[in-house]
N, C-alpha and C positions, 0 to 999 in steps of 0.2 A: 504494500500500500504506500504510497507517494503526496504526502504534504503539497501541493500547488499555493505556496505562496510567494505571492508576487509582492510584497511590499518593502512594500515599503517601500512589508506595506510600505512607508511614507515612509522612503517610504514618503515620505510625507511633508507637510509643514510645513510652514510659516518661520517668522523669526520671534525668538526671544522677546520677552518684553525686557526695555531697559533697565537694569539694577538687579535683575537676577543671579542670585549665585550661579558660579563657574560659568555663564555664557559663554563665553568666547570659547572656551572648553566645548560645551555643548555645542555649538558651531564646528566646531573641527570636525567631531563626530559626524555633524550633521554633512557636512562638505564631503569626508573621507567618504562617506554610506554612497554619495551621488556617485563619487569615481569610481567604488568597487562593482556596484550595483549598473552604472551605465556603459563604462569603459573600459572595464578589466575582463580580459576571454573567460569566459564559463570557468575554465577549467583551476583557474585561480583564484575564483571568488570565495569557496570555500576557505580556505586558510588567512585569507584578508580577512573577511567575517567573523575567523576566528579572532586573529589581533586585535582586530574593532571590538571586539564584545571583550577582551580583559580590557581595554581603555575608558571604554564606555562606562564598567561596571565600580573601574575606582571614580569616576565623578560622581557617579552616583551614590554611594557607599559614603564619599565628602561633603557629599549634599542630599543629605535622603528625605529634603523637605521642598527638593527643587522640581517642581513637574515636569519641567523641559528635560532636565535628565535624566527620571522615571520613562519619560517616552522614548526617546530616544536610545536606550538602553534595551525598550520595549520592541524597537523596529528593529536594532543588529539582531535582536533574538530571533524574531520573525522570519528575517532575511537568510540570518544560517540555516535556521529550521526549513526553510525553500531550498536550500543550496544542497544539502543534508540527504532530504526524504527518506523515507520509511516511519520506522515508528522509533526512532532513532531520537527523530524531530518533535515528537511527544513533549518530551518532558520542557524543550525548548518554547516552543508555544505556550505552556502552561505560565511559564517562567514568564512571556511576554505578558499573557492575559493578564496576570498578579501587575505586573507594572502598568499598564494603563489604566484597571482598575483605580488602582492607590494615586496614578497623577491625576485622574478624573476628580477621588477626594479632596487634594489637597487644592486642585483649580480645574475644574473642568472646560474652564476658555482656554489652559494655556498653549500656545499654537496653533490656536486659532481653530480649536478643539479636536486638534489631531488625536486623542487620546481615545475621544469616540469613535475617530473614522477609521481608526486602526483597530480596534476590539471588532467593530463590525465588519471589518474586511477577515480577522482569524475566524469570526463566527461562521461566514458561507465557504472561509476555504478549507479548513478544519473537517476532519469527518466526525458523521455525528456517535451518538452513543451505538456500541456500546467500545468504538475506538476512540473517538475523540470527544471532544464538546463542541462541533457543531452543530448549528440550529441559527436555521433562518430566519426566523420569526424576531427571535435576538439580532440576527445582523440588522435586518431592515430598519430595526429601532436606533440601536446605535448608528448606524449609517446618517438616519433621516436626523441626531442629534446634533453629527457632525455637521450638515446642512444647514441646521439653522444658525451654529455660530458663522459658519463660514458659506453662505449660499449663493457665493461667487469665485470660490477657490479650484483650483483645477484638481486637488486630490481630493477633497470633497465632493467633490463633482465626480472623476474616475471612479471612484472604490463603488459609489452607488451606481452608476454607471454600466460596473462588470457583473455587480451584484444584479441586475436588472438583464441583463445578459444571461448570466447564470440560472434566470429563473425562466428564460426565453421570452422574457419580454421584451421581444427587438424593437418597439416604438418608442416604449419607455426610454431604454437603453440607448435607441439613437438621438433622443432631444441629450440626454445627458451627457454623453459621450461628445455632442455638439457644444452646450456647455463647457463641457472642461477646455475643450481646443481654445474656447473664445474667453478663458480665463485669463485673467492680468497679469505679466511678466513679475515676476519676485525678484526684488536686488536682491546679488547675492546667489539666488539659488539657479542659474541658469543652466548647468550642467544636467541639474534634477528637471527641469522645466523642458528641457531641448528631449529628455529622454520619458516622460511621460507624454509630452503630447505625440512623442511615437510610438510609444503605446496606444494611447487612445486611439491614433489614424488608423491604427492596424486593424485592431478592434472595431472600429464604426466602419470601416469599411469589411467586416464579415460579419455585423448586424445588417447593414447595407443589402448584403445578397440574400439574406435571412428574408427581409421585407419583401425582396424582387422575388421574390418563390410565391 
């Protein structure tokens, strides 16, 4: 059995609010995740993933009151547990869920509520009981949360987007997926921006041929 996750999720995100512990830290993460995830061959992603998540995991550990690097922590997890698959990836994802959870408590805006849109992207791509804790019904919520903080963001827009895909709702899917492309450039995150709306092109154009049938 084989994990399909794509995020990172966010993965994700927005930027830091100003005055947060270890930002600039969190950023690095955040920057490093684009390069491993957009530009590095498959075949090396794996073991970057791996460095990224001890990196990630002492900001966090320095800051366990910081949501930005609860999530963030949450996405290298995510992200290895994609690179990984099997049931290997299990315990990794759980590890994620526990971290977006606890960023959701401590701020659930933070990044512009990437915390939500990343739980509900593990929700539909996760399998469900009795291997994983997926459940749709949870993604769709968290998804739609992620939405309302950010209901012009391109990965609040994608994750609902696939998720809408995923349930073969290709009209849904293509307004959203159209959405995310016509999303507003993030200073800063362009590396992460260049490679999700190639994702989304790919994607809306095989909801595209879905419609045309």
């Amino acid at each position: 059995m084989f994990f399909l996750i794509l995020m990172s999720t966010a993965l994700l995100v927005g930027i830091a609010v100003a005055g947060e512990p270890a930002t600039g830290s969190v950023n690095q993460v955040r920057d490093r995740w684009a390069q491993i995830n957009y530009q590095l061959p498959k075949p090396q992603r794996e073991a970057a993933f791996e460095e990224l998540l001890h990196q990630s995991e002492k900001i966090r550990q320095a800051n366990p009151r910081d949501a930005a690097a609860l999530i963030w922590e949450g996405i290298v997890l995510s992200s290895l547990a994609g690179e990984k698959g099997g049931m290997g990836a299990l315990g990794l994802v759980k590890r994620a869920r526990a971290d977006f959870e606890a960023a959701i408590k401590l701020d659930a805006g933070a990044l512009d509520g990437a915390a939500y849109t990343s739980l509900g992207a593990l929700y539909y791509q996760v399998p469900g009981w009795p291997l994983g804790f997926g459940d749709d019904a949870a993604a769709r919520t968290m998804l739609r949360k992620g939405l309302a903080i950010d209901p012009d963001g391109i990965d609040a827009n994608y994750f609902y987007a696939d998720f809408l895909r995923d349930q073969k709702d290709w009209a849904g899917a293509r307004t959203a997926f159209q959405k995310a492309l016509a999303a507003p450039a993030r200073p800063g995150r362009e590396v992460a921006d260049a490679g999700r709306r190639q994702e989304a092109q790919a994607k809306l154009k095989d909801v595209t041929a879905h419609l045309a049938h």
